[in-house]
DRENBA-661981 format. One record per atom (N, C-alpha, C, O): residue number from 1; atom name; x, y negated, z. Coordinates in nm, 3 decimals. Layout:
NODE  num  atome     east    north       up
NODE  NUM     CA        X        Y        Z
...
***
This chain:
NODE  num  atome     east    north       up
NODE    1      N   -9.863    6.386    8.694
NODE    1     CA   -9.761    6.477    8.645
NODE    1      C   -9.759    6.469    8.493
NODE    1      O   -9.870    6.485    8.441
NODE    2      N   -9.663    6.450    8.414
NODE    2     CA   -9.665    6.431    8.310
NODE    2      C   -9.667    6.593    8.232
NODE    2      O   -9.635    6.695    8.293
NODE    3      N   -9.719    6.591    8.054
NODE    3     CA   -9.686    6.719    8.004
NODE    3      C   -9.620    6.797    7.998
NODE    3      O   -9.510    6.744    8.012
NODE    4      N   -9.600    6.951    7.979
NODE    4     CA   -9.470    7.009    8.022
NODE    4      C   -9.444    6.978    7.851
NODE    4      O   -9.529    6.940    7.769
NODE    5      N   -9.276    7.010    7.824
NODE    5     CA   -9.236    7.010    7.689
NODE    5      C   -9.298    7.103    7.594
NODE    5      O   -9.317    7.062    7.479
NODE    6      N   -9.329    7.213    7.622
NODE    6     CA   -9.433    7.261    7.564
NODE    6      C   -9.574    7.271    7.499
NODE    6      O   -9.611    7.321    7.393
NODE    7      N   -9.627    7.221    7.576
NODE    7     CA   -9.754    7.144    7.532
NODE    7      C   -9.739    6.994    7.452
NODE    7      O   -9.832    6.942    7.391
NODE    8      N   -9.614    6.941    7.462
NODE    8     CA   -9.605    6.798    7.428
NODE    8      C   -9.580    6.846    7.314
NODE    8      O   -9.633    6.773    7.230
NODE    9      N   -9.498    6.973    7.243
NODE    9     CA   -9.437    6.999    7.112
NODE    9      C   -9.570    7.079    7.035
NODE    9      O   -9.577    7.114    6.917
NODE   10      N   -9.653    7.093    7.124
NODE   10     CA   -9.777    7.211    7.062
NODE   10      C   -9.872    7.070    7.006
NODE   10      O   -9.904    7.094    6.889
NODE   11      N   -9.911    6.973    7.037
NODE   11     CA   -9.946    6.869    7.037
NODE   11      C   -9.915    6.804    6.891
NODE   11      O   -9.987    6.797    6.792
NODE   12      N   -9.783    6.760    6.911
NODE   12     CA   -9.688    6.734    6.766
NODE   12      C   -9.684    6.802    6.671
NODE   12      O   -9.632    6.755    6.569
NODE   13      N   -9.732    6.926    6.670
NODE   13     CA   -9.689    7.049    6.567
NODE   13      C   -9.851    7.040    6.477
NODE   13      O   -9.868    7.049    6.356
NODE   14      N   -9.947    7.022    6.576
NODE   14     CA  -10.138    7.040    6.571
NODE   14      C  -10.116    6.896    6.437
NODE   14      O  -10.147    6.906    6.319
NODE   15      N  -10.044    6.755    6.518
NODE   15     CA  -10.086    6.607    6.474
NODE   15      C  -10.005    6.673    6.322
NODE   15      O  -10.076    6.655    6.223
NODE   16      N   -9.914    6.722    6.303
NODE   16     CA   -9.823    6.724    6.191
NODE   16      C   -9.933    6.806    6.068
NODE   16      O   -9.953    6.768    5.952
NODE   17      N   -9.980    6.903    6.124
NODE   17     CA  -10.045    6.963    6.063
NODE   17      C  -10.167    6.921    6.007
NODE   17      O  -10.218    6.965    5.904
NODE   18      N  -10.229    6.798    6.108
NODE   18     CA  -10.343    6.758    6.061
NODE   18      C  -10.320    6.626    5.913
NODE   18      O  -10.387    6.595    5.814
NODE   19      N  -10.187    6.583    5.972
NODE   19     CA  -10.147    6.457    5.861
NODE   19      C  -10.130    6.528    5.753
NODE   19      O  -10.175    6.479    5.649
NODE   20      N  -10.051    6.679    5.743
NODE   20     CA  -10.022    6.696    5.599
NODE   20      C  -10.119    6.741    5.516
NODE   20      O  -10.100    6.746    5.394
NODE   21      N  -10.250    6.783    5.581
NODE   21     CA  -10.412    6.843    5.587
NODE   21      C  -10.411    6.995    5.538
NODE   21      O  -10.493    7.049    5.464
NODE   22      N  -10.259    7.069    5.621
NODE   22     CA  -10.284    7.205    5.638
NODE   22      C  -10.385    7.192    5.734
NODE   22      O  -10.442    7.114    5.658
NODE   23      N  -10.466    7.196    5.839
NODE   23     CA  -10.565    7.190    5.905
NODE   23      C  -10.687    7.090    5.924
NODE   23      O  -10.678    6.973    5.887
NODE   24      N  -10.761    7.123    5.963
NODE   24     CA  -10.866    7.012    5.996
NODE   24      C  -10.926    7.024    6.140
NODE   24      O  -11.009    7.113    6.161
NODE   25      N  -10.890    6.945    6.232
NODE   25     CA  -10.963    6.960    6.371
NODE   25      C  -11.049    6.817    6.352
NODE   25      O  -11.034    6.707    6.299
NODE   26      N  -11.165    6.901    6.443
NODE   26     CA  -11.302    6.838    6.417
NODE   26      C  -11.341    6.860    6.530
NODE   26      O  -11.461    6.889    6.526
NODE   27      N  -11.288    6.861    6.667
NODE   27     CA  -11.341    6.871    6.807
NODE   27      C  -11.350    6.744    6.835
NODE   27      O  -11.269    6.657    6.800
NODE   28      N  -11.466    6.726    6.911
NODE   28     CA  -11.423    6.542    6.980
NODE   28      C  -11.395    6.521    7.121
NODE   28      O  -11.424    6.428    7.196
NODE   29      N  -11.294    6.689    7.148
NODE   29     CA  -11.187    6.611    7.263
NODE   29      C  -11.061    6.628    7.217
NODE   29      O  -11.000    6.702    7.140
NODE   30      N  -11.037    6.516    7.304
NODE   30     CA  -10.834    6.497    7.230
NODE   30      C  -10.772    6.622    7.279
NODE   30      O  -10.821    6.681    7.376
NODE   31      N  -10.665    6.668    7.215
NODE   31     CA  -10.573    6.778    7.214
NODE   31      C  -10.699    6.875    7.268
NODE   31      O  -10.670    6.939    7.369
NODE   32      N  -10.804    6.890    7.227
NODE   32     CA  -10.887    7.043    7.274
NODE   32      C  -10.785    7.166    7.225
NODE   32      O  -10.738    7.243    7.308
NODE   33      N  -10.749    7.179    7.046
NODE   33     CA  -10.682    7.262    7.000
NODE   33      C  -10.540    7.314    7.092
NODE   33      O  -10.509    7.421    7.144
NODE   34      N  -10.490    7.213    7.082
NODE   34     CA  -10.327    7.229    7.187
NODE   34      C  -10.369    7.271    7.268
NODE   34      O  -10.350    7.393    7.268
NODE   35      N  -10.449    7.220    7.389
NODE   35     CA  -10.476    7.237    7.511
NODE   35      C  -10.511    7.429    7.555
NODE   35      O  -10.476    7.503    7.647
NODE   36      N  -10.607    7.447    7.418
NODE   36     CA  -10.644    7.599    7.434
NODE   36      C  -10.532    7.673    7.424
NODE   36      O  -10.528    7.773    7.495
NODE   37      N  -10.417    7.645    7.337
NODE   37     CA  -10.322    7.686    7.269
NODE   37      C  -10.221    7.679    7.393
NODE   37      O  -10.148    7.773    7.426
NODE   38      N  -10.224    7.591    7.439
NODE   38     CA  -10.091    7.573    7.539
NODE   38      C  -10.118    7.699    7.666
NODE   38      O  -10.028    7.767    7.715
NODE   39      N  -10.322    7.710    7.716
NODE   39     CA  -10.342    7.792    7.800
NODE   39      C  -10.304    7.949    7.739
NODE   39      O  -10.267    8.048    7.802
NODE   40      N  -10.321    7.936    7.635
NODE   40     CA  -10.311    8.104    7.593
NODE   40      C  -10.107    8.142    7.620
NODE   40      O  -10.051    8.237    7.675
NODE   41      N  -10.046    8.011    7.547
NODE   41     CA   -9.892    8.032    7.587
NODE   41      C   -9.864    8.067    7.676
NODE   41      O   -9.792    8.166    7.677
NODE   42      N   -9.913    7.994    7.830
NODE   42     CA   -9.928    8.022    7.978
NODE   42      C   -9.921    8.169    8.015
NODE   42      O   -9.833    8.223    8.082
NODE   43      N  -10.039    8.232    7.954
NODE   43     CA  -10.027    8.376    8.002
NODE   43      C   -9.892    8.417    7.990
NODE   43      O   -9.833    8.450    8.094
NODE   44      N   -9.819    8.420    7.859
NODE   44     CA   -9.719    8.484    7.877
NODE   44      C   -9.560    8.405    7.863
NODE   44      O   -9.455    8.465    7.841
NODE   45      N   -9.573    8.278    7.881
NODE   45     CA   -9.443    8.232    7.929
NODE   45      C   -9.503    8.109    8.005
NODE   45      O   -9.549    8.001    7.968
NODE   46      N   -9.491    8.148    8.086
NODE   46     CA   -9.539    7.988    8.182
NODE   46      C   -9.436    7.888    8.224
NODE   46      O   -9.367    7.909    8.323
NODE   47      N   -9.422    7.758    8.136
NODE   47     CA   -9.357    7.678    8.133
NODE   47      C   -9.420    7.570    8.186
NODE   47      O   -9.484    7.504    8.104
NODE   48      N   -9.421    7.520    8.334
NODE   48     CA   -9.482    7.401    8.370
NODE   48      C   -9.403    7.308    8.349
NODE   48      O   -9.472    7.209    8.373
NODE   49      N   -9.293    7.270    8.316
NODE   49     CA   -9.158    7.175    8.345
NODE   49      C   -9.221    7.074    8.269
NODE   49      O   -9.287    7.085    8.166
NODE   50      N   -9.184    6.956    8.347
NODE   50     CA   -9.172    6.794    8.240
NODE   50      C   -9.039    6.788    8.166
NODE   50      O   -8.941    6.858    8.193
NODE   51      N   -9.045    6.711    8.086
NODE   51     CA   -8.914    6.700    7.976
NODE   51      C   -8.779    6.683    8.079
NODE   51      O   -8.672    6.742    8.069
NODE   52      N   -8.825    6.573    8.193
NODE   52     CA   -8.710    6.557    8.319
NODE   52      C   -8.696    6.694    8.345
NODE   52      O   -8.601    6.748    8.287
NODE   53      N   -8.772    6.771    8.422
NODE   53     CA   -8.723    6.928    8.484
NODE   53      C   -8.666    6.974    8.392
NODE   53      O   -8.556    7.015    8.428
NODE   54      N   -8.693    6.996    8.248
NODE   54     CA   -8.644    7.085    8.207
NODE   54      C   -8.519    7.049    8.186
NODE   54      O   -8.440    7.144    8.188
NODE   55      N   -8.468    6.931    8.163
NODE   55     CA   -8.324    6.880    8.103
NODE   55      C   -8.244    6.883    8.254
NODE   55      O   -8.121    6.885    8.251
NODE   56      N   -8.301    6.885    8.362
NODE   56     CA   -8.209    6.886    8.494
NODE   56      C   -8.212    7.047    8.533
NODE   56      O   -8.138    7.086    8.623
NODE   57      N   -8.272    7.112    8.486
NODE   57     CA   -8.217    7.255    8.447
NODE   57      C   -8.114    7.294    8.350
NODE   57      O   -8.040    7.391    8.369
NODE   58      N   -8.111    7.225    8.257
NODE   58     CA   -8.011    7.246    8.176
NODE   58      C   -7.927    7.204    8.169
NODE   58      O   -7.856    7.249    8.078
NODE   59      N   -7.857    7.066    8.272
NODE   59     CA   -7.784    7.015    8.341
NODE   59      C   -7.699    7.116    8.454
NODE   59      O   -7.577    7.130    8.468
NODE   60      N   -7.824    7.184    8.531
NODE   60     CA   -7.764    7.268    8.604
NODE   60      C   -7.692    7.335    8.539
NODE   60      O   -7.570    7.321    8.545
NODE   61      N   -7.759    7.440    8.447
NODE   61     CA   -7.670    7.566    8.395
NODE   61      C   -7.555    7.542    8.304
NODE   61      O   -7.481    7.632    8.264
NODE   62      N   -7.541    7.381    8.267
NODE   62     CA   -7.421    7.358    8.183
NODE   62      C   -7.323    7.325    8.318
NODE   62      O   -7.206    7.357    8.298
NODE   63      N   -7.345    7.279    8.425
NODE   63     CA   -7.238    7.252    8.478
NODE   63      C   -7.111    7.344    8.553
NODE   63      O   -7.024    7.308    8.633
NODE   64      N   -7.137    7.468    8.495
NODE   64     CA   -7.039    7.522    8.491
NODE   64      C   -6.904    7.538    8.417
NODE   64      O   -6.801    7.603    8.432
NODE   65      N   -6.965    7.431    8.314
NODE   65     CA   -6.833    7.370    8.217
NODE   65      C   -6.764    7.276    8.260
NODE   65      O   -6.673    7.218    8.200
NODE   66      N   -6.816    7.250    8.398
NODE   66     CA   -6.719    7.119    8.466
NODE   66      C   -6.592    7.201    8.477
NODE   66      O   -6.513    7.106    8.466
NODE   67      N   -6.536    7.276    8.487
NODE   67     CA   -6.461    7.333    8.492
NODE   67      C   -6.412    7.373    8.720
NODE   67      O   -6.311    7.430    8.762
NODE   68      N   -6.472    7.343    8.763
NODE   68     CA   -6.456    7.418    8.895
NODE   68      C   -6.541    7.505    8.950
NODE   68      O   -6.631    7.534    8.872
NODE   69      N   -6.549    7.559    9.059
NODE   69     CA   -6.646    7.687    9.103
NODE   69      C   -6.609    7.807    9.128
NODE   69      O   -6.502    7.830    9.186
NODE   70      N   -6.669    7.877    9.100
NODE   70     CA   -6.657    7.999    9.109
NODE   70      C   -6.605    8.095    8.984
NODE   70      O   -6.667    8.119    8.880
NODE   71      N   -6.490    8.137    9.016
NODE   71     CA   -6.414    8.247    8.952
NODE   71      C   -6.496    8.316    8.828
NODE   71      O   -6.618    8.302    8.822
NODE   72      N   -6.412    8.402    8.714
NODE   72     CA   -6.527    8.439    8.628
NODE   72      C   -6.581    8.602    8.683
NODE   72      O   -6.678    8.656    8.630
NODE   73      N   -6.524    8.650    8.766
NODE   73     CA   -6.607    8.774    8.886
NODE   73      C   -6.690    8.693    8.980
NODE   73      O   -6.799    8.662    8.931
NODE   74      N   -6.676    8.665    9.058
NODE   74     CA   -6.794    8.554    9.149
NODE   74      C   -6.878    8.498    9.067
NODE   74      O   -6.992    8.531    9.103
NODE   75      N   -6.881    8.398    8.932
NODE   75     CA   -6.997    8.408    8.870
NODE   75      C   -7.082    8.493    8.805
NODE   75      O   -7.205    8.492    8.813
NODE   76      N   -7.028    8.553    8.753
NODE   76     CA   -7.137    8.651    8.731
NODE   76      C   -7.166    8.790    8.826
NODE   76      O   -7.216    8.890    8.774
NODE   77      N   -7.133    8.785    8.957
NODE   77     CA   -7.200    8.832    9.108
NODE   77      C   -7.295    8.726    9.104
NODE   77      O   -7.413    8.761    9.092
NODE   78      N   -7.275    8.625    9.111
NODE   78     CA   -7.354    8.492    9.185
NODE   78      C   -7.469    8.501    9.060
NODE   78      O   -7.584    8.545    9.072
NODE   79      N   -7.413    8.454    8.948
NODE   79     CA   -7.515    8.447    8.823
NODE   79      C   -7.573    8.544    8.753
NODE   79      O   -7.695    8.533    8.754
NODE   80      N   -7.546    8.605    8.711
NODE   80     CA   -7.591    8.749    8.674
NODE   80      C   -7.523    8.768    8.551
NODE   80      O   -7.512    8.885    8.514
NODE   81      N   -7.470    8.670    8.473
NODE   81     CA   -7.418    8.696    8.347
NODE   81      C   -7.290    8.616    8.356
NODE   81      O   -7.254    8.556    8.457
NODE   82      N   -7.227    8.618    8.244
NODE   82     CA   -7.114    8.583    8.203
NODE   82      C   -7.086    8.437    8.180
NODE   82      O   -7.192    8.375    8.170
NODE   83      N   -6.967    8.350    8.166
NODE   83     CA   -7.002    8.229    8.115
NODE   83      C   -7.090    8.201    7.993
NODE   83      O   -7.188    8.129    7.975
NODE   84      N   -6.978    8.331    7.872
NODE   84     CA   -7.030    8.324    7.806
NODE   84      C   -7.210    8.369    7.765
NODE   84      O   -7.298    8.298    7.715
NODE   85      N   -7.212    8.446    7.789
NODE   85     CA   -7.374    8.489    7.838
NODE   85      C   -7.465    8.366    7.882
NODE   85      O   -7.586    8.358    7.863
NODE   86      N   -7.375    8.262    7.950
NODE   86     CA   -7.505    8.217    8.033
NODE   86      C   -7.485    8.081    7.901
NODE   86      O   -7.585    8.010    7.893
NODE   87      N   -7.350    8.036    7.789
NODE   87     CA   -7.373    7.940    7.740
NODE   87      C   -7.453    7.963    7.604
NODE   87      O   -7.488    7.868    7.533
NODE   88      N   -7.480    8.109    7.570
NODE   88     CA   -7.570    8.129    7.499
NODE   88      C   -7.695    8.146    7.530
NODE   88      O   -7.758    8.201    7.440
NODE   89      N   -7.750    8.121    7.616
NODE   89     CA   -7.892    8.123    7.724
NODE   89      C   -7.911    7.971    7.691
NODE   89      O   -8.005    7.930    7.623
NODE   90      N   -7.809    7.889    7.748
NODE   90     CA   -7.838    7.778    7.738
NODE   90      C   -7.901    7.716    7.620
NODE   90      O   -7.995    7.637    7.613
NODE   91      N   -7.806    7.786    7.500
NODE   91     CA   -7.866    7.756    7.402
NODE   91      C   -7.979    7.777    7.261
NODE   91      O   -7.994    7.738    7.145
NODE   92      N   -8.042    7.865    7.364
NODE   92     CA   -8.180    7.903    7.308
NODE   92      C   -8.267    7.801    7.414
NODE   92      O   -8.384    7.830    7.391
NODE   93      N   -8.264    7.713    7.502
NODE   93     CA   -8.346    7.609    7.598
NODE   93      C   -8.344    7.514    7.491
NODE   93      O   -8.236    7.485    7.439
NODE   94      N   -8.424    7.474    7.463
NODE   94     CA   -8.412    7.321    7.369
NODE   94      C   -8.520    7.217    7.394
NODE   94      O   -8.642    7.231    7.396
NODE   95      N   -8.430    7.085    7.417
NODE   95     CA   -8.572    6.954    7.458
NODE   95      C   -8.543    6.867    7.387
NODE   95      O   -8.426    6.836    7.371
NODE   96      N   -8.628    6.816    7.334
NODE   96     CA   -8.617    6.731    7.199
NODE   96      C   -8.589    6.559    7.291
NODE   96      O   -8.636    6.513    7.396
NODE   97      N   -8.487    6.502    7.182
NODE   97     CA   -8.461    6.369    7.232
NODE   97      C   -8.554    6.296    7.215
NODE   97      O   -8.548    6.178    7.252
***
């Protein structure tokens, strides 16, 4: 199973930090820092998704811009929010290319 996007960006953020030598990790296991860091995230947003899941989630929730479906009363019965509602949801999800 590959990393979820989360941990892959907690990872990148640790390496960035160590190149510019705001930090110094001195553990001698790889990603120990991230790894603790990613478990503590867990508690309170648990993001298991691989970069694939998460972008075929966000596939899903954009495809309501295909323009067919369900009415804008039936979607938000069905969805819980609005188009608009749900295309600003969308865009707080972000996966890096």
């Amino acid at each position: 199973m590959s990393n979820s996007v989360v941990k892959v960006e907690l990872i990148k953020a640790i390496k960035e930090l160590e190149a510019s030598g705001d930090i110094v990790v001195v553990s001698p296991i790889e990603n120990a820092v991230a790894n603790k860091l990613f478990n503590t995230v867990q508690n309170v947003s648990p993001n298991m998704l691989s970069e694939n899941e998460f972008r075929g989630i966000l596939n899903a929730l954009n495809a309501h811009k295909l323009g067919f479906g369900l009415g804008e009363e039936d979607f938000q019965t069905v969805v819980g929010l609005t188009k608009e509602e749900l295309d600003l949801a969308v865009k707080k999800l972000k996966v890096t290319e």
